[in-house]
N, C-alpha and C positions, 0 to 999 in steps of 0.2 A: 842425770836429767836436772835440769835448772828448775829451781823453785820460785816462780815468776808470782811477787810481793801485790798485794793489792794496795793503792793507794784512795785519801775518800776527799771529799770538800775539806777535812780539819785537818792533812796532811800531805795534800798536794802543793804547800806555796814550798815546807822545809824537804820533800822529798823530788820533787821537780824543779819547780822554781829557781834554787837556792843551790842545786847540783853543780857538784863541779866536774861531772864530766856529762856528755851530752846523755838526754834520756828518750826514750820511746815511751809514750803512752798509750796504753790496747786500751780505748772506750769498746765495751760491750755490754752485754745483757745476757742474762741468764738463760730467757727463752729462742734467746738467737742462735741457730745452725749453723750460718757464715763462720759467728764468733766460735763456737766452738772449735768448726773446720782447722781456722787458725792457729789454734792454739798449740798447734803441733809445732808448727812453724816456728809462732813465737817461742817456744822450749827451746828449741834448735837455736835460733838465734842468739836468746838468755844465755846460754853454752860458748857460742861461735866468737859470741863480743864481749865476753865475761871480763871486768876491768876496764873497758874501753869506750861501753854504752851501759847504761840500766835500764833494764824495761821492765816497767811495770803495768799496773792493771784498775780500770777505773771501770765501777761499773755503773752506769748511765741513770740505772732505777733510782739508785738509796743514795746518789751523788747530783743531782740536776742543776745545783749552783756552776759544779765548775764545766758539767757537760754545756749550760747555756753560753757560759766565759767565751768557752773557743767554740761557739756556735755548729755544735757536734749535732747533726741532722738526720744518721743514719748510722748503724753498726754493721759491721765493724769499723771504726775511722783509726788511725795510727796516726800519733802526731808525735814530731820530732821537736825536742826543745833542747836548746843548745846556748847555755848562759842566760836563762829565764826566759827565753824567745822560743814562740809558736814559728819554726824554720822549712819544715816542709808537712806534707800529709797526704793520706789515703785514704780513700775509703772504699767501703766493702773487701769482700777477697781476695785477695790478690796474693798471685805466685811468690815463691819467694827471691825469684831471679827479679822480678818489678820492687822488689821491698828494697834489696841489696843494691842496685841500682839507681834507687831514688833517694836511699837514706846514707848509704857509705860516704859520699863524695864531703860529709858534714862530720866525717867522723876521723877524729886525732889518728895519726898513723902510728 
């Protein structure tokens, strides 16, 4: 099972940003069910696109500089950054057939 990295405001420019392959960012929050819901998922994915995407994990409380950056409104949101660019995004729950379908089409074969 994939060990899915937390990233915070003082290391998201060199751990996203600055990525040289594309990354998935989980905004969530501790007291959130959605986010937790997810986080299966996310595992799964961390595993499925191991080398090919990074996903990591921002959490919304102890981070608010960069949650405000990409005007992150609600948890769970997933954003897709692919050569320092905010490229697609989610928010709330969502299956993981809507994930793979919204995010693959940006992702190096």
């Amino acid at each position: 099972m994939a060990n899915v990295p937390d990233v915070s405001d003082d290391t998201f420019e060199n751990q996203v940003l600055k990525s040289e392959i594309p990354v998935i960012v989980d905004f969530g929050a501790e007291w959130c069910h959605p986010c937790r819901q997810l986080d299966v998922i996310i595992d799964e994915l961390a595993d499925e696109w191991q080398g090919k995407v990074k996903i990591v994990k921002l959490d919304i409380d102890g981070n608010v500089q960069t949650t405000m950056r990409y005007g992150v409104m609600g948890v769970p949101t997933l954003i897709l950054f692919v050569e320092g660019e905010d490229k697609e995004r989610l928010v709330g729950l969502q299956p993981k057939k809507r994930i793979l379908g919204t995010f693959e089409p940006h992702l190096a074969a």
